[in-house]
Structures are given as C-alpha cells and as structure tokens.
C-alpha positions, 0 to 999 in steps of 0.5 A: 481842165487842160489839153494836157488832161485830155491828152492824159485820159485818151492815152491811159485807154486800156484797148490802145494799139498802133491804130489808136496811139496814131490816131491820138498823135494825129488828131488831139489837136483837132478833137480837142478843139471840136469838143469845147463845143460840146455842152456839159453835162450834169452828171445825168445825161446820155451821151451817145458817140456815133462813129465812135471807133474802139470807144476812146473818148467815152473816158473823157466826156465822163471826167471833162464833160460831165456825162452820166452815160456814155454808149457807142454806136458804129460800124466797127463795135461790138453787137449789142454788147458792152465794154468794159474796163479801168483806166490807170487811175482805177476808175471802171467804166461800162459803155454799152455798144450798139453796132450799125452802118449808119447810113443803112441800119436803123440804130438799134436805140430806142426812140428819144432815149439820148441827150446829146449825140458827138459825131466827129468826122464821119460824115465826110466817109458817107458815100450813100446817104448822109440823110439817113445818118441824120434823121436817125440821130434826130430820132434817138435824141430827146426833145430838144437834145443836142448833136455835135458834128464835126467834118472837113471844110470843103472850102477853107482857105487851106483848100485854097492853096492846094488847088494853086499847087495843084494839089487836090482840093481837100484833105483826103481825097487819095487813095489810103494805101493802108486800107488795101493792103490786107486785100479785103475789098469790102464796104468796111474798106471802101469807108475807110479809105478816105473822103467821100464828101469833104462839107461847106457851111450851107451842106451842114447847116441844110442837113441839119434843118432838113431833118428837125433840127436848129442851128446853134452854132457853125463855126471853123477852125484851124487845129495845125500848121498850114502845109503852104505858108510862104509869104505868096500864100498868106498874101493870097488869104488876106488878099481873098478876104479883102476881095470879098469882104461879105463873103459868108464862106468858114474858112477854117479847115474843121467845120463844127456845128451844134444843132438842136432837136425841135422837131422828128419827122421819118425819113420818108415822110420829109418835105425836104428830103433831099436837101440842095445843095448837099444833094442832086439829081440829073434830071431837070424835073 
C-alpha cells in the first residue's frame, strides 16, 4: 500500500476536528516513514499505541499492517473505556483505551499481554522520567515483542543550521502559544507545550538496553524540506561529513528505533537504572 492509502484512512477517521485534520497535514510525511519500521502483523497480534492521542492510526495498523488488536494508551483517552466506530468504507472498529501519565501511572495492562508497542513522538514531551515509560512498556510486552519508538534527532545536521543562524538547537523548544491560551496551567499544558528533551542515537539506544531490551535497528530520516538550504548550508553538511568521516553520529532529523524484549526487570531493582547519558546527577559520587 501507498502513502496515498494511508493518507486515505487517517483522514476518513470519524472523530477529526481541527486538531487531528492539522495534525495529518503536518505530520504524515514523518508517520509515514516511521511506520515502514514497524513489523507486520499476521492478523493475530495486539498492538498497543502508547501516546496514542484521539486513536487515529489504530485504522491503519488493522488495514496496512496486519494487526489483529489494536488498544490506546495515554494521557488524554477514555478510562478504561472502548472506542468505537466505522470509517467510510463501512468497516467498524473497537479499541479499548486505557488512560495513563506514562511516566507516573502503572499501565493499567496486564503483564505480557502485548505484542508490539508504537510510540511515535512522545518521549521528547517527558519531563520527569523517561525510564519509567520504558520499563513499563517492557513489562506490557510478551517475550520477545517489539517496541517502535520514534523521537526528534537532538543532533541531526538540521540542528546544525539552526545553531548557525542563531536559532534554537532543536525543532520545538519555544514556548507553544496555542497551549496557554485556554489559561489552564496544568500538567496536561506543561506536556503539550513542546520538547522537554529532543534525543541523540546513544540516549535511545541506553534507555532501551537499560530496561531489557535489544537493538534492532536506530536509523534517521528526514520527512521535509530543510528550512535553511542554500548552497552555504549544503556546503557546510558535506563538509561535516567529510570532517568527520567515522562519526557514528544519525544525522537525519527523525530517529526511529526497533527494540526487542529479552529480558523484564522492575524498575527498582534495575543495575542500570539511571542510564548515562540520557540521565545526570550533580553530585560526584
């Protein structure tokens, strides 16, 4: 199937408003290209969507992908409910929701009850403890299930041309007005208003091994236009490259890895449990 088809079935998603249909015209290129990482299913499989918003790719991991299952997990679905619906084409559709702050709240999801885990671009909105998030996806997941997480490149070569124009080096680190203007200053607001934490290779990679995972695949790519693409600029990357040819550094904007379970340890009984150099501490000791 196509981009056209995915295109198709995210836009024929019953509960559109302004935010969904803004999102689609924004972010399909980049969804699109995270998801040829995604393995398919046999038409068995449970797979959960972590941070999954309003639900609008469940359609698409049935038709393109293969799943059997498909639940939602996050901070804004329904408790413990289900949604339910039918696209255009007359197909109907029950996902059942679970709701959570994933990096507070235990999932409330059965230990090894899921296949495969897709969380695209959420991470980067953590601002408390990423590996919480994590360890609770590897508990949730079967042996040997697969998570799918996507996040912004901390280090691309786009982030390049932004520190040279002096710009911020990351793709959302301002302030998001639209966040604010209902006057609300909550914890939902404080999530939606940007990047906490924009990722490199090494940051995703460690959480990962650090909570029983392997690595599959880290990969980057690039889903849009570079905003500053003169000639300087493309000058400059090629230059970079050939700087430093070993680098081991992703330079596309979108890191997506595939990691699978081998192993579940709870998170206090972790040896790595605050993985360098994704976390810090002030102290010397």
């Amino acid at each position: 199937m196509t981009k056209e088809t995915f295109r198709s079935i995210l836009e024929s998603f019953p509960a559109q408003g302004p935010k969904e249909k803004a999102y689609i015209r924004l972010a399909i290129d980049r969804m699109w290209l995270t998801l040829q990482h995604l393995p398919r299913g046999t038409g068995t499989e449970h797979l959960m969507d972590v941070g999954s918003g309003s639900g609008l790719m469940g359609p698409a991991y049935i038709k393109m992908w293969g799943y059997g299952q498909v639940s939602l997990l996050g901070y804004d679905v329904e408790a413990e409910g289900e949604l339910v619906f039918s696209d255009q084409d007359g197909q109907s559709y029950r996902f059942p929701t679970h709701q959570a702050n994933i990096e507070l709240d235990r999932f409330p999801v059965p230990d090894e009850s899921v296949d495969t885990v897709v969380c695209t671009d959420v991470f980067e909105h953590l601002i408390f403890d990423p590996m919480f998030a994590m360890n609770e996806i590897c508990r949730i997941l079967k042996p040997g299930g697969v998570a799918l997480l996507s996040v912004p490149n901390a280090v691309s070569d786009e982030v390049l041309t932004f520190l040279l124009n002096n710009r911020q080096p990351g793709f959302l680190r301002n302030y998001l007005s639209d966040a604010l203007m209902d006057g609300s200053r909550d914890l939902g607001t404080v999530y939606n208003l940007g990047h906490f934490h924009e990722y490199t290779a090494p940051e995703l990679a460690g959480l990962a091994k650090a909570c029983g995972f392997e690595v599959q695949s880290l990969s980057a790519f690039n889903y849009r236009e570079p905003e500053f693409n003169d000639l300087r600029f493309r000058l400059m990357k090629r230059m970079v490259g050939w700087l430093w040819p070993r680098s081991v550094r992703l330079r596309g904007e979108e890191l997506v890895g595939v990691f699978r379970r081998t192993s579940y340890t709870p998170l206090d009984q972790l040896p790595d449990r605050y993985p360098r150099p994704l976390y810090s501490r002030m102290s010397r000791e």
